[in-house]
C-alpha positions in Angstrom: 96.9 104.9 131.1 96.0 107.0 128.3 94.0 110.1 127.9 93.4 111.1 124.2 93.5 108.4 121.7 93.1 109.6 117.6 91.1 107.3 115.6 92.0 107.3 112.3 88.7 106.3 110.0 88.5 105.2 106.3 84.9 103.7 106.6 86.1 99.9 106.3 84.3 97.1 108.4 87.9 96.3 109.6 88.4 100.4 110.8 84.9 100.3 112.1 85.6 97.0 114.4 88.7 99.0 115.4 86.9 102.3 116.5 84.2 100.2 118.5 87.4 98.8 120.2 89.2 102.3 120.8 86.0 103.3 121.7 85.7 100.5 124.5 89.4 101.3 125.9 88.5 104.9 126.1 85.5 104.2 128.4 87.5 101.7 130.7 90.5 104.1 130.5 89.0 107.5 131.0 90.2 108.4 127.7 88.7 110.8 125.3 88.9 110.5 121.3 90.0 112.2 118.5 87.9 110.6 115.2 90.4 111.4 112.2 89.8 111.3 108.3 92.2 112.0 105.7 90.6 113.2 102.6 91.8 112.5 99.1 93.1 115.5 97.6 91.5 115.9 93.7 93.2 113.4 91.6 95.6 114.4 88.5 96.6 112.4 85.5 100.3 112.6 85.1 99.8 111.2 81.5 97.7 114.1 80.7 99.6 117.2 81.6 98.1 117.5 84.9 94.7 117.9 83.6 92.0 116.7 86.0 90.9 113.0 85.6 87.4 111.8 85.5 84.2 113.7 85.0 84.0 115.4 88.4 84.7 118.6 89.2 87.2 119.4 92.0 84.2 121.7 94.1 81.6 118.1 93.4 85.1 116.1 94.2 85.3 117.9 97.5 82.0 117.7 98.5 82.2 113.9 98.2 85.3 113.7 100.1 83.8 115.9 102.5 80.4 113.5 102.7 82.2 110.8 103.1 84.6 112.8 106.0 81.5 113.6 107.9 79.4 109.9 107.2 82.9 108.3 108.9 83.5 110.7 111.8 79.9 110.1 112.4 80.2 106.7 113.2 83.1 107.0 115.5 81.0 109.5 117.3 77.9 108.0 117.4 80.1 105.4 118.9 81.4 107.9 121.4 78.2 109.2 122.6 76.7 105.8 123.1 79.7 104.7 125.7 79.6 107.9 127.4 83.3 108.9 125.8 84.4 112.4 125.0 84.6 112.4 121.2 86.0 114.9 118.5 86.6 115.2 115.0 89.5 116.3 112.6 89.3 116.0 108.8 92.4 117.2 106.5 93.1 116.6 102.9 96.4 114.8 102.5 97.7 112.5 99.7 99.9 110.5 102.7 97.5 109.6 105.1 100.4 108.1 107.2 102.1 111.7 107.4 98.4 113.1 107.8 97.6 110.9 111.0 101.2 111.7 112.7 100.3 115.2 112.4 96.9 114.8 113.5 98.4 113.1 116.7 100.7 115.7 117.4 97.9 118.6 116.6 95.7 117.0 118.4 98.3 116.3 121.4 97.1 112.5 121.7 98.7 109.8 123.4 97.7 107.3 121.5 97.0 106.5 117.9 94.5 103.1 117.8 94.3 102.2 114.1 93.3 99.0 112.1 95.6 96.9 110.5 94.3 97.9 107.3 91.1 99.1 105.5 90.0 97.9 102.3 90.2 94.9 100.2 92.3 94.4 97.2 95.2 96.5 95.6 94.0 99.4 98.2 94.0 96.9 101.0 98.3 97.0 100.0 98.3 100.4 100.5 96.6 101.2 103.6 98.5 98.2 105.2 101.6 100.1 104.0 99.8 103.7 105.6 99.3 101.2 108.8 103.2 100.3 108.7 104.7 103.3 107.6 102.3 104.7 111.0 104.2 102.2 113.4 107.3 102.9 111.8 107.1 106.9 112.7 105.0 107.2 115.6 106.7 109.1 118.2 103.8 107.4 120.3 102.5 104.2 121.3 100.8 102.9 118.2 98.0 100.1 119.0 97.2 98.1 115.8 93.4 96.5 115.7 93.6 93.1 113.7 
């Protein structure tokens, strides 16, 4: 059975159903967990000679990507601790969360990646369903897809 499961997070209701479910195989299995975030790197606007977008400031940018790194790894170990399970986090900044979660995996030496289908809703919904894919497609380990 497995042993060390990552746990990728993007604070969805569908990835939050999906870590209570990782969460549950863990305890049953004996398994500890790696919680994993991939923060957005500071946008650019290619249409403005890559001169920051928006009104934040990359060091106000990073602290909200950071917030929200540390409000999602909460959850999934809150989860953790209330089951018992071993439970760690890992946070990197990564425009390809696909490529950032293999890496985690490997880094991490898991034996297991237990992901949702897909996160949000709407034209991001496409993407991370393509992350999720692209994820199954590469994965040099057993990938187990929460729907």
């Amino acid at each position: 059975m497995y042993k060390h499961i990552l746990v990728p997070t993007d604070g969805s209701e569908l990835s939050r159903e999906a870590a209570g479910a990782a969460v549950a195989l863990a305890k049953e299995s004996g398994a500890r967990i790696t919680a994993f975030y991939a923060r957005q790197p500071y946008p650019k606007n290619l249409y403005d000679d890559g001169a920051p977008m928006g009104s934040a400031k990359p060091e106000k940018f990073a602290k909200l990507t950071e917030q929200q790194a540390r409000r999602n790894l909460g959850f999934v170990i809150d989860l953790c601790k209330k089951a018992g399970v071993k439970g760690d986090r890992m946070a990197t900044i990564s425009d390809s969360p696909a490529e950032a979660i293999l890496d985690a995996a490997s880094k991490a030496g898991c034996d297991l990646i237990f992901m949702a289908s897909r996160g949000r809703h709407g034209l991001s919904a496409l993407f991370l369903g393509s992350e999720t894919y692209k994820v199954l497609t590469y994965a040099k380990i057993p990938v187990l897809v929460h729907h």
